[in-house]
Structure formats: structure tokens, C-alpha cells
N, C-alpha and C positions, 0 to 999 in steps of 0.2 A: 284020321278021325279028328273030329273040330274040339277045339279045345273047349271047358268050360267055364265060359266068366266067371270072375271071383262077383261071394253075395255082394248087395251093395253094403256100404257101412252107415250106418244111420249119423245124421250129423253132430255135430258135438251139442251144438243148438237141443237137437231133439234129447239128446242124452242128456242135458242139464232139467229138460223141463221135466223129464222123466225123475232125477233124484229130484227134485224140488216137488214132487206130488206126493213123493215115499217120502219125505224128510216131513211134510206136512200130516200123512198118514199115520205115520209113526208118534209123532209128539202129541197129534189129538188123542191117541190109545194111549199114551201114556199119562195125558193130563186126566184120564178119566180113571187110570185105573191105579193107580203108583203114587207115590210122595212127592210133590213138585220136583224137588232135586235131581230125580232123576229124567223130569223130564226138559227143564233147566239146562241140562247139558244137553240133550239134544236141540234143544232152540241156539245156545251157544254154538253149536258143532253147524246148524243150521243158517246163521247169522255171518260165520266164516266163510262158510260156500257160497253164500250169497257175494261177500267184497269180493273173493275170490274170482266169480265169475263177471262180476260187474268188473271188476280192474283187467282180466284176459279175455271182455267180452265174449263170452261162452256164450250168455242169453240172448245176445242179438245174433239177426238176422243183416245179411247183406254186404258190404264192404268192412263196415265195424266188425264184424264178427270175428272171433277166432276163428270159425270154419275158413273163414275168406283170407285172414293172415299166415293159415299153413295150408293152403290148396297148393303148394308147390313142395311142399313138406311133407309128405303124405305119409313117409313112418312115422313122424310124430303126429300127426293127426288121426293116425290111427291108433298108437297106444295112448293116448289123452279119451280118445272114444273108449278103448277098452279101461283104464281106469273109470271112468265114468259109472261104464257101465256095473263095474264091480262095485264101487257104490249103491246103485243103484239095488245089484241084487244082496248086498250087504243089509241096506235099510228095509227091503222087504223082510227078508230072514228076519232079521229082528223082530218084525212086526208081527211076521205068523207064529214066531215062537213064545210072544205073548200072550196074542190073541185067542188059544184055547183055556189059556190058566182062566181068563174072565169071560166065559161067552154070552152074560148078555150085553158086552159092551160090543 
């Protein structure tokens, strides 16, 4: 019987653009609906990620990229994707679990 490929893993590039749309989604529900402060810390929490990715180039594509810096590292490029990713669905959770307290925001 033939063996079957592992899924692909989406790259760290795509996994960053991805929190950075839930990092934006999130803080515009909270600038509309909450006391700035709280959503202060997430523009902070947002502003982090950003040097973050900008200094281990996540957000680029190509030779700069960290995808391209651990293409030979491929456990670690693969739990850097899975944290990502858990971000990612961290900042959504948040978002759905506000977004019914206000629904016409």
C-alpha cells in the first residue's frame, strides 16, 4: 500500500499574514466596543509581533525569509508554523467571544 504524504504546512510567511489580519480584526472590535485600554494592549501585543517578525523575517518572502532560513530545519519550522498558528486561532477566539456581547458592531 502507498504511503500517504504528509499535508503540506502552510508557510510561516502565510501564518504571519494570517495573525496580522486577526491582530487587526480584533483591535478594530475592540476600538469600537470596550475602553481604549483594552484595546491598547492589544495594539501593544500587535506592535510586538510586528519587530518580532520584522527582526526573524516571518513577513517576507524569498531568501530573507525565515521560511528560507529553516528550510533545512524543518522541526523547527514546523513548530514556529504551529505556534503561529495558535496565535492565530487564539486572536480569532477572542474576537468571536466578543463579537456576540455587541452585535451590531
Amino acid at each position: 500500500m502507498a504511503e500517504i504524504p504528509p499535508l503540506p504546512v502552510l508557510s510561516i510567511q502565510a501564518h504571519y499574514v494570517r495573525c496580522e489580519y486577526r491582530f487587526e480584526k480584533l483591535s478594530q472590535l475592540l476600538d469600537r466596543v470596550l475602553p481604549n485600554n483594552y484595546n491598547d494592549m492589544v495594539v501593544d501585543e500587535m506592535g510586538r509581533f510586528r519587530v518580532w517578525a520584522t527582526h526573524a523575517g516571518a513577513h517576507q518572502t524569498g531568501e530573507d525569509s525565515l521560511d528560507y532560513r529553516l528550510r533545512e530545519a524543518l522541526h523547527i519550522h514546523k513548530r514556529v508554523a504551529e505556534l503561529l498558528e495558535e496565535l492565530s486561532e487564539g486572536l480569532e477566539d477572542g474576537r468571536l467571544s466578543i463579537a456576540p456581547i455587541f452585535p451590531k458592531h
